[in-house]
C-alpha positions in Angstrom: 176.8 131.3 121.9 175.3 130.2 125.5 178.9 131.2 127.0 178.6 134.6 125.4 175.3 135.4 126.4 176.2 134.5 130.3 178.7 136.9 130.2 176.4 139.4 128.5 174.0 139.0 131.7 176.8 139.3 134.2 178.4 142.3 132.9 175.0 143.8 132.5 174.3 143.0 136.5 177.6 144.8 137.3 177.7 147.9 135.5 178.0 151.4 136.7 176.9 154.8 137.3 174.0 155.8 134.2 175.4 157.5 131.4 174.1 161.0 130.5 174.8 163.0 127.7 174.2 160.6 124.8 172.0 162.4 122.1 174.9 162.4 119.4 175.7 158.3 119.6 174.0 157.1 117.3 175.5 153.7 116.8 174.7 153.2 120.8 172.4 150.1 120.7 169.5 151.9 122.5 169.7 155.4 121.0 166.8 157.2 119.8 166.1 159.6 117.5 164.8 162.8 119.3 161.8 164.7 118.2 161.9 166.8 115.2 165.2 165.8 114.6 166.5 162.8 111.3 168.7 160.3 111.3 170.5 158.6 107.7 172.0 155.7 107.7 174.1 154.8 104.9 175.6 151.5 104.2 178.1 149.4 102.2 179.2 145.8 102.7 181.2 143.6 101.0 180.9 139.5 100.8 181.7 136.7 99.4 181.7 137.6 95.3 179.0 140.6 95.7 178.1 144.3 96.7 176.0 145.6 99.0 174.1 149.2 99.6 171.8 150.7 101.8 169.7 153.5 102.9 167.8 153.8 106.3 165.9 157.1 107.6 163.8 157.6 110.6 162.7 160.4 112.3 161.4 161.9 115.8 157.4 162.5 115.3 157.2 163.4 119.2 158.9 162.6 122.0 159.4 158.5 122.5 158.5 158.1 119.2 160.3 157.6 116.0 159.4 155.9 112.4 161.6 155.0 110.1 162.2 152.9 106.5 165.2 151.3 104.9 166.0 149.2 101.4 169.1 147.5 100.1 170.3 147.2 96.7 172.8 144.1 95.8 174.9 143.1 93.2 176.4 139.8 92.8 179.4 139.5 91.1 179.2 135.0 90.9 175.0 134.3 90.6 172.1 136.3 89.8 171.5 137.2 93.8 171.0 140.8 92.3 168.2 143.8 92.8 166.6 145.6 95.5 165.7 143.7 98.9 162.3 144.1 100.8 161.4 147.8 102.3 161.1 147.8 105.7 158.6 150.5 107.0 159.3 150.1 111.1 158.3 152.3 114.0 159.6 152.5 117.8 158.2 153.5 120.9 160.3 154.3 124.1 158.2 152.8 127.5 160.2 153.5 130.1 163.5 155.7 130.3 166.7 154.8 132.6 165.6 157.0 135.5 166.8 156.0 138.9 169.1 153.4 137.4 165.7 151.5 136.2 165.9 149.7 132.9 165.1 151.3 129.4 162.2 149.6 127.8 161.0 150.3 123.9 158.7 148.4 121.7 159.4 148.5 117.7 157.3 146.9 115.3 156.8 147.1 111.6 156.6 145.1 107.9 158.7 143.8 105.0 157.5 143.8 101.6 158.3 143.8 97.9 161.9 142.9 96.7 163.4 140.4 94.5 162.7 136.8 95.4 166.0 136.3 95.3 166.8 137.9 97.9 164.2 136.8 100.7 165.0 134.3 103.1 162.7 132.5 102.6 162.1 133.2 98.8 158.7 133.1 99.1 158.2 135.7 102.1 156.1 138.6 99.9 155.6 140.0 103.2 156.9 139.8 106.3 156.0 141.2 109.7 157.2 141.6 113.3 156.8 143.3 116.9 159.5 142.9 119.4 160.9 145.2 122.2 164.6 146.0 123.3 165.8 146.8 126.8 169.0 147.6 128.5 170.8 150.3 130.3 173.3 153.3 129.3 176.3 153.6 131.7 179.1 156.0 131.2 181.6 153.8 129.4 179.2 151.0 128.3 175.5 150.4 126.7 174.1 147.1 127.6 171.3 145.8 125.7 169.2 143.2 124.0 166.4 142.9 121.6 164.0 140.0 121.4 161.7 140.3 117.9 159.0 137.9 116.8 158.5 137.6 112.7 155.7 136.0 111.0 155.2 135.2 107.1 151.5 134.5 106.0 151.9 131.5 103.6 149.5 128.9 102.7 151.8 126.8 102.2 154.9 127.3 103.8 153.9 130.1 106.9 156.7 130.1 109.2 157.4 132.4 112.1 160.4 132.7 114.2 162.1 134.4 117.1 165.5 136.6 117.3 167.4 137.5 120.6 170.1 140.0 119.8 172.1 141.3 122.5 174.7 143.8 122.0 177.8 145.8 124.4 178.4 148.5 123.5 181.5 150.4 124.9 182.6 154.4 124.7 186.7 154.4 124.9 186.9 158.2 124.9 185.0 160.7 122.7 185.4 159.8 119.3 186.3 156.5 119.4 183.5 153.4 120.3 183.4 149.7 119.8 180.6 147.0 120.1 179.8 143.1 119.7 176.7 141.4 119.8 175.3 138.5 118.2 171.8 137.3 116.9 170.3 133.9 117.8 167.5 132.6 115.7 165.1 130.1 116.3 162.3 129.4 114.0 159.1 126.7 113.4 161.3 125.2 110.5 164.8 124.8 112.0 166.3 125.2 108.3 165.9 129.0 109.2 168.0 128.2 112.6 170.4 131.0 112.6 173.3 132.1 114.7 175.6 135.3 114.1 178.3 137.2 115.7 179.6 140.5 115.1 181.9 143.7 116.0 182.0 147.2 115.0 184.3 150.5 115.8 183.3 153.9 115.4 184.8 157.2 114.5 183.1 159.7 115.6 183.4 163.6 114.0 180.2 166.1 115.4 176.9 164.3 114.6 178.7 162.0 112.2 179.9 158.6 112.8 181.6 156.3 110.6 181.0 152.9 111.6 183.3 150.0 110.1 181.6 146.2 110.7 181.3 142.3 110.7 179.5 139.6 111.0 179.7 136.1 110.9 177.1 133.6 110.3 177.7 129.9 111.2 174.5 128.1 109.2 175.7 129.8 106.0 179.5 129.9 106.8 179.3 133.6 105.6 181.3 136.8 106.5 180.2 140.3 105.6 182.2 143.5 106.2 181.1 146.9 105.5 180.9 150.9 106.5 178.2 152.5 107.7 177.5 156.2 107.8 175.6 158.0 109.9 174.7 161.2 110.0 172.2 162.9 112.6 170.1 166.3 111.3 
């Protein structure tokens, strides 16, 4: 993980011209949603003995800023992991755009509540809420970015927050056709919620539509998902 993150940092020193023209990418790391206009996000993943579904929506209010919400529904095939997870309300707010080769700065924030127990990590998160902010830069051939998100869950017993860097290259191989790895690192106050994953993704894309095949790997719980995503910009 500290070897990939290196490399993240020295390709994102090196990069290229700034990439214009990107309105339609929506699985580019730093897109935004532009005003007035929606984005749907459609998801299905497979892992180990179970199903998973999902819906995510947000949508430019004004300029720089969009809100958004998402749920998942899962089914498991080998336990009773099973039901609908938290709803995540979120919003995102875009500081500071990529002129003169300067970085792109946005905060997000939001909340997680509701959902079967069993599907919370921890179980007993009945709410969960973060603030965070993601940077990077758009080139013509590659996105560069990075997230870093604080969580915290109000328990009286067991409150626990943590900390997730995510960064994420993305790269444009013509037209239609992108691909993208990042990773997530996770440290928290109670390191049995340590957390390190790795991931890739292609994209099709046709008009406004992408469709977005994925994995991700997860060495604490020795866990790989794959899926499709589908997204569709109105």
């Amino acid at each position: 993980m500290r070897k990939f993150l290196i490399g993240f940092l020295g390709i994102m020193a090196c990069a290229g011209a700034r990439a214009e023209g990107l309105v339609d990418d929506t699985s580019d790391p730093l897109f935004l949603t532009a005003r007035g206009r929606l984005l749907s996000q459609t998801l299905f993943d497979y892992f180990e003995n179970g199903l998973r579904a999902g819906q995510y929506l947000n949508y430019g209010i004004v300029d720089g800023l969009v809100v958004g919400g998402n749920f998942h529904y899962q089914r498991d095939f080998d336990g009773d992991q099973n039901g609908f997870s938290s709803v995540d309300l979120n919003a995102l707010y875009r500081v500071a755009n990529s002129a003169d080769n300067h970085l792109i700065y946005d905060m997000l924030g939001g909340v997680k509540f509701g959902g079967t127990h069993r599907l919370r990590s921890p179980d007993f998160a009945d709410s969960v809420y973060y603030l965070g902010f993601r940077f990077g830069q758009q080139y013509e051939y590659v996105t560069l970015a990075a997230t870093v998100k604080s969580s915290w869950i109000f328990n009286n017993e067991h409150g626990i927050a943590f900390i997730d860097f995510s960064p994420d290259l993305y790269l444009r191989l013509s037209a239609d056709w992108k691909v993208g790895i990042g990773a997530n690192l996770r440290k928290a106050t109670d390191k049995g919620y340590d957390e390190e994953t790795v991931g890739g993704r292609i994209v099709r894309q046709y008009g406004r539509t992408q469709y977005v095949g994925h994995f991700d790997y997860s060495f604490e719980a020795e866990k790989f998902v794959a899926g499709l995503k589908i997204n569709i910009l109105f």
